[in-house]
MARZA-365857 format. One line per 3 residues: their letters; for each residue y, x, z of C-alpha. Coordinates in steps of 0.2 Angstrom, whole numbers, plus 5000, padded with zeros to 4 digits. Each point is the difference from the previous one (the first is absolute). Layout:
BEGIN
a) Y:X:Z | ...
! end
This chain:
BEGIN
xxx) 5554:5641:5533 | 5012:4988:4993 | 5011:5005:4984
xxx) 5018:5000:5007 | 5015:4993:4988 | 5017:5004:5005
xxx) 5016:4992:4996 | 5017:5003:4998 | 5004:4983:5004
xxx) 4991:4982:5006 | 5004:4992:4982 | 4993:5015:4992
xxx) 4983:4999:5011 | 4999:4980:4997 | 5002:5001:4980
xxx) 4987:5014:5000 | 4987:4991:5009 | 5005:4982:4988
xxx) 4997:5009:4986 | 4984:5008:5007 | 4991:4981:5007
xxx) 5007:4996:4984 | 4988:5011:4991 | 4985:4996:5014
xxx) 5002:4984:4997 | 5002:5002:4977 | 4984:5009:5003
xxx) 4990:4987:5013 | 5003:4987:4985 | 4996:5011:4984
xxx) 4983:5003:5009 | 4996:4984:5010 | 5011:4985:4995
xxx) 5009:5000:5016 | 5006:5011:5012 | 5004:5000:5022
xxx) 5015:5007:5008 | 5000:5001:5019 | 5019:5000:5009
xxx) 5007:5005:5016 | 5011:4991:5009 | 5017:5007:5009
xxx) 5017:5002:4991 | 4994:5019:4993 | 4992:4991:4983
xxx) 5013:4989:4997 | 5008:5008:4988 | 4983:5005:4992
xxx) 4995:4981:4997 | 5016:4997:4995 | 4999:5015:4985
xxx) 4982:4996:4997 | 5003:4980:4999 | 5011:5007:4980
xxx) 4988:5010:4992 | 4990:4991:4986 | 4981:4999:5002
xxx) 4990:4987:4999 | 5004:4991:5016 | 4990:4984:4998
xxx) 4982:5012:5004 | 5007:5007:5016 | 4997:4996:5017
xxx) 5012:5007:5015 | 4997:4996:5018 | 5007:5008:5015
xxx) 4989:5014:5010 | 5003:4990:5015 | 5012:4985:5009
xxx) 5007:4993:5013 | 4995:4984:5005 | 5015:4989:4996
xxx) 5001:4986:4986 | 5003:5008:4984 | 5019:4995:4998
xxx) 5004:5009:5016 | 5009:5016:4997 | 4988:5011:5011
xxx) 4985:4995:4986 | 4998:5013:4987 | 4993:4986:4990
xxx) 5018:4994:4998 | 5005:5018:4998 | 4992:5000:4984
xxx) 5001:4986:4996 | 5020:5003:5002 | 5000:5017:4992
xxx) 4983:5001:4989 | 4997:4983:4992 | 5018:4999:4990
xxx) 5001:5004:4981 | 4985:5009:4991 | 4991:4999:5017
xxx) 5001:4983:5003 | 4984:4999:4989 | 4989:5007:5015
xxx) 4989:4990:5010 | 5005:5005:5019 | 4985:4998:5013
xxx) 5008:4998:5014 | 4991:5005:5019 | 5006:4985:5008
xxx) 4991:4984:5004 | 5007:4987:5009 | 4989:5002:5016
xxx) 5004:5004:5018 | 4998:5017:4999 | 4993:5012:4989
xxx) 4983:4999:5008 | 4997:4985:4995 | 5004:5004:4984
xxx) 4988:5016:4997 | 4984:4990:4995 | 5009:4992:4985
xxx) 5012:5017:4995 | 4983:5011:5000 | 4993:4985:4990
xxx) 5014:5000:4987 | 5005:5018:4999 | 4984:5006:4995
xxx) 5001:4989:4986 | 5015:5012:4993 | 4993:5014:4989
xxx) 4992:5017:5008 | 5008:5013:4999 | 5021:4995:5001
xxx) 5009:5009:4987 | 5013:5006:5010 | 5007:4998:5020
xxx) 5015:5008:5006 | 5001:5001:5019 | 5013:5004:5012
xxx) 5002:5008:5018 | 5010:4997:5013 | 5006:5015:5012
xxx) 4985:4995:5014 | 4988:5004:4985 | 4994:4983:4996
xxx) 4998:4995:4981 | 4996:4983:4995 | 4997:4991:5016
xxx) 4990:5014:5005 | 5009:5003:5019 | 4997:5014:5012
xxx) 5004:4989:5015 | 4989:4987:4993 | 4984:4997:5017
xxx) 4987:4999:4984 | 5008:5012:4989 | 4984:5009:4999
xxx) 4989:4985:4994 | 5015:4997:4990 | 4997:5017:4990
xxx) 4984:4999:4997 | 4996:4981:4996 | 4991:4997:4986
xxx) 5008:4980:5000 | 5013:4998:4987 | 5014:4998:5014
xxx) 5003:5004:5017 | 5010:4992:5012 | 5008:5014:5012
xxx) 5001:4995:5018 | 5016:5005:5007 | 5013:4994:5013
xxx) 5014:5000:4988 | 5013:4988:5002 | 5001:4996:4983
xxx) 4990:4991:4988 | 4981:5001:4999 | 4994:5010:4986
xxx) 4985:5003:4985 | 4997:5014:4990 | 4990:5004:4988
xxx) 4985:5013:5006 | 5002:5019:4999 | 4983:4998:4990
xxx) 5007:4987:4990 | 5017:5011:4998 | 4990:5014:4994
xxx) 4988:4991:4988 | 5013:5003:4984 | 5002:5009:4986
xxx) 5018:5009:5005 | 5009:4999:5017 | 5017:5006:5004
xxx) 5010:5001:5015 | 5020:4998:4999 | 5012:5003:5015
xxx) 5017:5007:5001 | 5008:5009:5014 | 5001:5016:5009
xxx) 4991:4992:5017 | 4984:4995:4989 | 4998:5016:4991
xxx) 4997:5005:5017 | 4988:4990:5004 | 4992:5001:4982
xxx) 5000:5018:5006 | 4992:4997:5017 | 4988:4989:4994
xxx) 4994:5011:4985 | 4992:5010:5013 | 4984:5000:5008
xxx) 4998:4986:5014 | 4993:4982:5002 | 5003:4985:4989
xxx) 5003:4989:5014 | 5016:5012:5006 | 5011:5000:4982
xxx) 4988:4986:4990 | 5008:5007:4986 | 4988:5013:5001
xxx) 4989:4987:4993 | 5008:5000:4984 | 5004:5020:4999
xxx) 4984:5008:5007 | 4987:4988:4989 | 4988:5005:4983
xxx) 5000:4982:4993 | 5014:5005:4988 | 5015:5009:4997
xxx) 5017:4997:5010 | 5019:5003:4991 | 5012:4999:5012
xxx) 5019:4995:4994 | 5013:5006:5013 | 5020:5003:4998
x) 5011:5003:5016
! end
């Protein structure tokens, strides 16, 4: 099972994870050159880029890209491309190179030939992803209601597109097997409501029910998970 990290507060649980990509990330260079941080969307990491983007390392050998994105241009505030580009990519991490998920196609179908193409050009394994969850157990854009959900969690693409009946804009995301092939993994999420369902989905049951379970029940690789109320 997961490693569990408490904290007293969310400040508290967004330095400690920094300083911990920080080290992921010193270590990915030291031994490769280069080094591959995986984000999650959402206004939970904000706070985390926004620490990480101060600390001194050799940002010009990193590359960050979101887990997954909603398909609107990049300088709409749903994109977690502009998240990070607003809250990452700003003093010592403005040095990164950013690989952004969106393509400026119709949808994100007709954009998963050439993603798949391109991100298997990114180096195998990532150093680090840090993935969220939302209180219907999704992670990434991983969704329980999603009508392929199940194809969706066991793709061996780069990305999947979910098929849902959402109102909102469509969405890509990274693979679970793509997730999972990294060196470290973490999950952060805040709140009383998703410990519980970290706690329900920490139990024995189907992927496709809490896809975080994905994440939690694999044996690709350790997960530390980063919580505060």
């Amino acid at each position: 099972m997961p490693t569990f990290n408490a904290f007293p507060d969310r400040g508290a649980c967004a330095q400690a994870l920094a300083d911990e990509l920080a080290a992921r990330l010193r270590q990915g260079i030291a031994d490769n050159g280069q080094a591959t941080l995986v984000l999650s969307g959402g206004s939970s990491p904000i706070d985390l880029f926004e620490r990480l983007a101060l600390i001194e390392l050799d940002w010009s050998r990193v590359t960050v890209l979101p887990s997954d994105e909603r398909w609107v241009a990049t300088d709409q505030p749903e994109s977690n491309e502009a998240a990070l580009r607003e809250h990452l990519l700003y003093g010592p991490g403005n040095a990164a190179r950013l690989f952004g998920l969106y393509r400026d196609k119709g949808t994100p179908d007709d954009a998963t030939s050439q993603l798949d193409a391109e991100l298997r050009q990114l180096p195998r394994p990532f150093d680090a992803v840090v993935l969220g969850m939302g209180e219907d157990g999704h992670t990434a854009s991983l969704f329980p209601d999603a009508a392929n959900i199940e194809a969706c969690m066991t793709s061996e693409a780069e990305c999947v597109v979910p098929d849902r009946e959402d109102d909102g804009p469509a969405r890509i995301s990274l693979s679970l097997n793509r997730l999972l092939a990294t060196r470290s993994l973490y999950l952060l999420f805040f709140g009383k409501a998703k410990r519980g369902v970290y706690d329900a989905a920490c139990e024995a049951g189907p992927a496709i029910e809490y896809p975080v379970r994905g994440v939690l029940h694999q044996q690709h690789v350790p997960v530390a998970v980063y919580w505060s109320d």
